[in-house]
N, C-alpha and C positions, 0 to 999 in steps of 0.2 A: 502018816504023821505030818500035822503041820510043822510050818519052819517058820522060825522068827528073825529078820536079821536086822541088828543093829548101827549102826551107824552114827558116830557121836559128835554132833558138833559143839565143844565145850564153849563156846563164847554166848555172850546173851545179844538179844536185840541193838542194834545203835538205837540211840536216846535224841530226842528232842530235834528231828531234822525241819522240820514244820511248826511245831507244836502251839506258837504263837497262833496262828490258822485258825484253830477252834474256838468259835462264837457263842457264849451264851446269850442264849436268845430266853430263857424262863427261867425261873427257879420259884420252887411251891415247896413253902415246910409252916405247918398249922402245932404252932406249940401247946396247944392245946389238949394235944395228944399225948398221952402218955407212954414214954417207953419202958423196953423192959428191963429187967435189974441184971439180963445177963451181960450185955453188952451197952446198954443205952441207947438199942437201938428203938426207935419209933417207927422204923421203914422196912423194907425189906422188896421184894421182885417189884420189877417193869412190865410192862408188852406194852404191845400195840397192835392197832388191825384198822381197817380200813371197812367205812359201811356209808351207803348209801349216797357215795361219791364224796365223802370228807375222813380227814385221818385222825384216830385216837388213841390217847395214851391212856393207860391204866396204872398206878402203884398200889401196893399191900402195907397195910398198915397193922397196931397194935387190933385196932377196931374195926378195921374192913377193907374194902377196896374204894378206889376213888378215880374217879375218870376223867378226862379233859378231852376235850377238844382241843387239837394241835394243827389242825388245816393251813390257817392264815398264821406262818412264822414271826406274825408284829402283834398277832393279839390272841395266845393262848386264854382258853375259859376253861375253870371250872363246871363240870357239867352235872353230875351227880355221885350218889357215894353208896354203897351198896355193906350194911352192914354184916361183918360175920359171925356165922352161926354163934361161934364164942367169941369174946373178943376181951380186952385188958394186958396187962401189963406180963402176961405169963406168955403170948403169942407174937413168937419170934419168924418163924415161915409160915409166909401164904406162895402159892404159885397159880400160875393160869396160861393159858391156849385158849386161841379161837379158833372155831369152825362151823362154818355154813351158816355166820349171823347169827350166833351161839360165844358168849365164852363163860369157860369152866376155870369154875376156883376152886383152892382147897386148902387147908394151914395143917401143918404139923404139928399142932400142940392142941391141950384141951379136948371137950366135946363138941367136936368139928363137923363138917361135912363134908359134901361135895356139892356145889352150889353151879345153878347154871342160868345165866342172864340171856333173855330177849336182847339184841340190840337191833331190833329194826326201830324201833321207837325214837330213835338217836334222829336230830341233837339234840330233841326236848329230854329222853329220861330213858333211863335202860329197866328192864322189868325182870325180877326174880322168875322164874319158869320151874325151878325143881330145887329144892334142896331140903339134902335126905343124907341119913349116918347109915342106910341101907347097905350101900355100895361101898362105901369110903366114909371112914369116922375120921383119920387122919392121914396127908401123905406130903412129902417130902419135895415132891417135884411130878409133872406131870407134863406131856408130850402127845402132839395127835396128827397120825397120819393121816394126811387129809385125802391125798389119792386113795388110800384104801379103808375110810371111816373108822379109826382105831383107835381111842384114848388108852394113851399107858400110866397106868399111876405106882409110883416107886411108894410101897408104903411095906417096908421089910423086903418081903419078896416083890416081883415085878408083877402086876396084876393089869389085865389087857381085856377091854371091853368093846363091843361092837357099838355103833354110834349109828348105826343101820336105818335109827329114829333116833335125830338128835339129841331129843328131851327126855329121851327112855334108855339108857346105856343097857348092855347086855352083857354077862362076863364071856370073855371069848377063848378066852387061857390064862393060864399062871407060869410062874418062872420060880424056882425058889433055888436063890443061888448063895453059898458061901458066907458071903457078908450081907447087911443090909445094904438091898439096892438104894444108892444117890442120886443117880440120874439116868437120862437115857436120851438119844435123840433115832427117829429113824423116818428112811427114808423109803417109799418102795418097799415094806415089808423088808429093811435090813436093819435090824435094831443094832447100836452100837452101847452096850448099858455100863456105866460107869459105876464101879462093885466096890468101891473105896480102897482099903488096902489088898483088895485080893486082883484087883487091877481091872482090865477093861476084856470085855465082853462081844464077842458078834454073832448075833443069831437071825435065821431066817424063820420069819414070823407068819408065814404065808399059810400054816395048817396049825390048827389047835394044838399039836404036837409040835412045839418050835424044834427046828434042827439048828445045833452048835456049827457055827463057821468056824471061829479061831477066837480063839484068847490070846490078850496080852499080860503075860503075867513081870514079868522081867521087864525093866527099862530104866534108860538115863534119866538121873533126878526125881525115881519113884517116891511115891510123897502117898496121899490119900486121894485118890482118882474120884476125883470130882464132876467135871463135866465137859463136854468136847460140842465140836459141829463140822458139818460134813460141809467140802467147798461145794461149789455150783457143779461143778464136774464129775462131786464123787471122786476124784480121784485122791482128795487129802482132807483126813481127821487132824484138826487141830482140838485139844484135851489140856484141860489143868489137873491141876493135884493140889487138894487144897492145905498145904502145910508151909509152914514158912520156911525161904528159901528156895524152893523150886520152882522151879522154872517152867514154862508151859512148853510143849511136845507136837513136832509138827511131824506127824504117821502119813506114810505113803500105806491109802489102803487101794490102789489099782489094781494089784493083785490079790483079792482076800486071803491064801492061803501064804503069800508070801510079805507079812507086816513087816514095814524099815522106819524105822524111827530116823527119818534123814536132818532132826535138829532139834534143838532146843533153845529157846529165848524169853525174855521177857526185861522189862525194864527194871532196875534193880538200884532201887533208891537209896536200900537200907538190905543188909545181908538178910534178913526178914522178910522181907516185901514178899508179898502174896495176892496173886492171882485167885477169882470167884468165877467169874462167867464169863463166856466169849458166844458171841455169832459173827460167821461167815458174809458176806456180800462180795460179791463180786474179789476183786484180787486181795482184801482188804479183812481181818477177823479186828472183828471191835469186841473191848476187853475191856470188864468192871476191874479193878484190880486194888480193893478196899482200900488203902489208906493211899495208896498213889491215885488212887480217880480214876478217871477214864483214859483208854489208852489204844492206838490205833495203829495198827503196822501194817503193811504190804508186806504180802508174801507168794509176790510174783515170780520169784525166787524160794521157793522152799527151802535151800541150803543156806540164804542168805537175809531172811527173812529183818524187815527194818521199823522201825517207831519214823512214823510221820504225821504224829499230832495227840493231841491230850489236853486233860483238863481237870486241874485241881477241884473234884467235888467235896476234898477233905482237907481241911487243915491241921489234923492230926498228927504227929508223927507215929511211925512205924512201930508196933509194939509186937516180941514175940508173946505166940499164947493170949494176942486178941484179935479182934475180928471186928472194925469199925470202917466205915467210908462208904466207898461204893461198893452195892449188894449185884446190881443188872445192868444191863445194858440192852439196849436195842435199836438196832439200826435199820431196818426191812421197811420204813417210809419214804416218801418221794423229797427230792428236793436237798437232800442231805442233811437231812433233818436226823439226829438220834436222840431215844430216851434215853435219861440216866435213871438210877435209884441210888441215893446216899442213904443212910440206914441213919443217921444225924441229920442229916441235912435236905432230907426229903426226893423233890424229883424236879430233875433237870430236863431242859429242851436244849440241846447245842446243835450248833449248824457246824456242818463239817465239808460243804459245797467249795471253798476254797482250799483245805487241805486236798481234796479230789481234782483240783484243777494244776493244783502245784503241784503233784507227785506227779504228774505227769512228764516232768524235768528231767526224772530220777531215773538213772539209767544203770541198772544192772549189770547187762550184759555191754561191755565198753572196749576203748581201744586201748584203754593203759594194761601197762604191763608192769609186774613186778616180780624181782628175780636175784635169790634163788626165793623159793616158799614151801617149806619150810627154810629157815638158815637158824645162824648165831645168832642171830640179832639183827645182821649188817643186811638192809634191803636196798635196791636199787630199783629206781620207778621212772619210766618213760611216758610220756603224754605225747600229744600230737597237738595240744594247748596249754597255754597257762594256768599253771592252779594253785589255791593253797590247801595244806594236807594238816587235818589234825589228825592226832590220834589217841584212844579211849582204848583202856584195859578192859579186862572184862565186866568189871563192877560198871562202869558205865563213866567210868573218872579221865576226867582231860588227862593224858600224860606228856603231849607235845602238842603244842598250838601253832597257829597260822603258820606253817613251814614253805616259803614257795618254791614253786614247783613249773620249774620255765623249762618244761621238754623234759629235764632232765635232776633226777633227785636222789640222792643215798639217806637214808635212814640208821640210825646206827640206836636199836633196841637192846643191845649187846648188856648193858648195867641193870636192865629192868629184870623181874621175875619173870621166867619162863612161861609159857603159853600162847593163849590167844590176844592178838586186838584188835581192833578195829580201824582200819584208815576212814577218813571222811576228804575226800577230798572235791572241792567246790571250783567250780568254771566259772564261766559267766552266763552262761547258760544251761550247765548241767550240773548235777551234783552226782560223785561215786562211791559206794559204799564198799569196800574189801578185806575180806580176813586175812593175818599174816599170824603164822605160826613161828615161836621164839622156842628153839630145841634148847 
């Protein structure tokens, strides 16, 4: 029997330690386009990939896909637009992957396709190659293992094609789980498939007959399991649940038989606020997180995971039971360059090269001490320098400002509500971020 062990950490991300940091460098929104009547939105997914020694960005529209060139961060181009099979104001998902100078689209609504673009042709024009309702008439999200030539398309059940010829997919297996599948990412023939309310998924994809590793059915802040990505290491699934109020889920999967949910965070504007998409880079998961924008934490610390940069792609406020702003993200280009997708607001180029330089400051693992942790309220905090110390409840709200901090500090939490906060407390050379539990 597998074992699932849980591990709760109730406080959310700190908020805005950098944030200033992130530079819009583009922004592309063609009113001309029509959106649709569920949401208003006119946008929808990002990616990007890399051809023929320059970088490109791709967004999904009512009416197709649309591509830029992103190479030179002072002079994004529109490059060409690639229409979908169906297209107007009823076509809310499109999604897409590249692979082997190949990328593959697909939308969710309508009489759809699976549509597959040349881009060796790039930077003059990308060229249609296949598309066909053969394979795929509609799907949801889409994922391709590139080590082992795999495209998986979530469309109900999970359906898994050989890419063996990349312009000829072949069906290689199917998965037909519980709920309609959402999502999926994998790695190495280890699918992690995101089952919406019946939770998250892990299978070995390696023989036509996938074999079940472990499910996660149970967890903190269960919501509707939307979509996750695996760090560089493999060793941690970070996962959203797309429901308002929850919070995004940092899984130690080191041991696949043995899941620990070692956290939960997310920045929390509005008791609503809601989490869409995240990818992994290096110590850092970049996060669409619709009406908040874009959003950027290190979690080089998985227990303690922090916000160090962001970027209003919405001016909306936070609506429960909607779903406007930022749709994607993607970060996986050189230079510190990420795409956005606002679903209003089109697509974003930010530069996040300076938030990467400055987190570098931010120290973790440190020499201050505080004590007792838990207490009543009454904390006592030693440095080895001077600082000043705010502190932030869980909502992400100031509750004590610039307090300083020369060697020596008591806190007195003792009047506030019970739980988690947050210390921030700033050198002049380092900044520290610490949880303190209020029994």
């Amino acid at each position: 029997m597998f074992k699932v062990y849980l591990i709760i950490s109730s406080c959310l991300a700190f908020s805005n330690v950098s944030a200033q940091q992130v530079e819009l460098l583009y922004n592309w929104n063609d009113t001309t386009l029509p959106p649709t009547s569920a949401y208003n939105n006119t946008y929808n997914e990002v990616w990007g990939f890399e051809q023929n020694g320059r970088e490109y960005g791709v967004i999904g529209s009512t009416m197709g896909t649309h591509f830029f060139d992103v190479t030179d961060k002072n002079n994004v181009s529109y490059v060409d637009f690639v229409p979908g099979k169906d297209q107007g104001p009823h076509i809310i998902h499109r999604d897409f992957h590249d692979y082997n100078g190949y990328l593959y689209m697909v939308s969710d609504e309508g009489a759809s396709s699976l549509q597959i673009v040349d881009l060796s042709y790039l930077p003059d024009s990308v060229h249609i190659v296949y598309d066909s309702d053969q394979l795929v008439v509609r799907s949801h999200n889409i994922f391709i293992d590139s080590l082992h030539a795999k495209l998986y398309v979530c469309s109900g059940d999970l359906y898994v094609y050989s890419l063996a010829n990349p312009t000829n997919p072949t069906l290689f297996t199917t998965i037909d789980l519980p709920w309609s599948v959402h999502d999926v990412y994998v790695r190495n023939d280890t699918a992690y498939v995101n089952d919406g309310g019946d939770g998250l998924y892990i299978y070995d994809m390696s023989a036509p007959s996938p074999n079940p590793l472990n499910t996660l059915s149970f967890y903190p802040q269960k919501g509707y399991n939307h979509s996750g990505w695996l760090s560089d290491d493999g060793s941690i699934y970070i996962f959203a649940d797309e429901t308002h109020g929850k919070q995004m889920k940092v899984l130690d999967v080191s041991d696949i038989n043995n899941l620990t949910v070692r956290s939960t965070f997310m920045t929390m504007t509005d008791p609503f606020s809601i989490a869409h998409n995240q990818i992994i880079k290096g110590n850092y998961v970049y996060v669409s997180q619709y009406f908040d924008g874009f959003r950027m934490y290190d979690f080089s610390d998985p227990d303690n995971v922090i916000e160090v940069g962001s970027y209003p792609t919405s001016t909306q406020p936070v609506q429960n039971h909607m779903y406007e702003g930022a749709w994607g993200v993607y970060p996986l280009l050189k230079d510190g360059k990420v795409l956005v997708s606002d679903m209003q607001n089109g697509f974003f180029v930010l530069d996040v090269s300076n938030v990467l330089t400055s987190t570098s400051k931010i120290e973790i693992k440190h020499n201050v001490t505080i004590f007792p942790n838990p207490s009543n309220g009454v904390f006592k905090i030693n440095s080895p320098t001077n600082m000043i110390v705010d502190v932030f409840n869980c909502q992400g709200q100031l509750v004590l400002q610039h307090l300083p901090l020369k060697t020596s500090l008591t806190i007195d939490l003792s009047s506030y509500p019970k739980g988690v906060y947050l210390l921030k407390m700033q050198g002049e050379v380092k900044a520290v971020i610490q949880k303190v539990i209020v029994q």
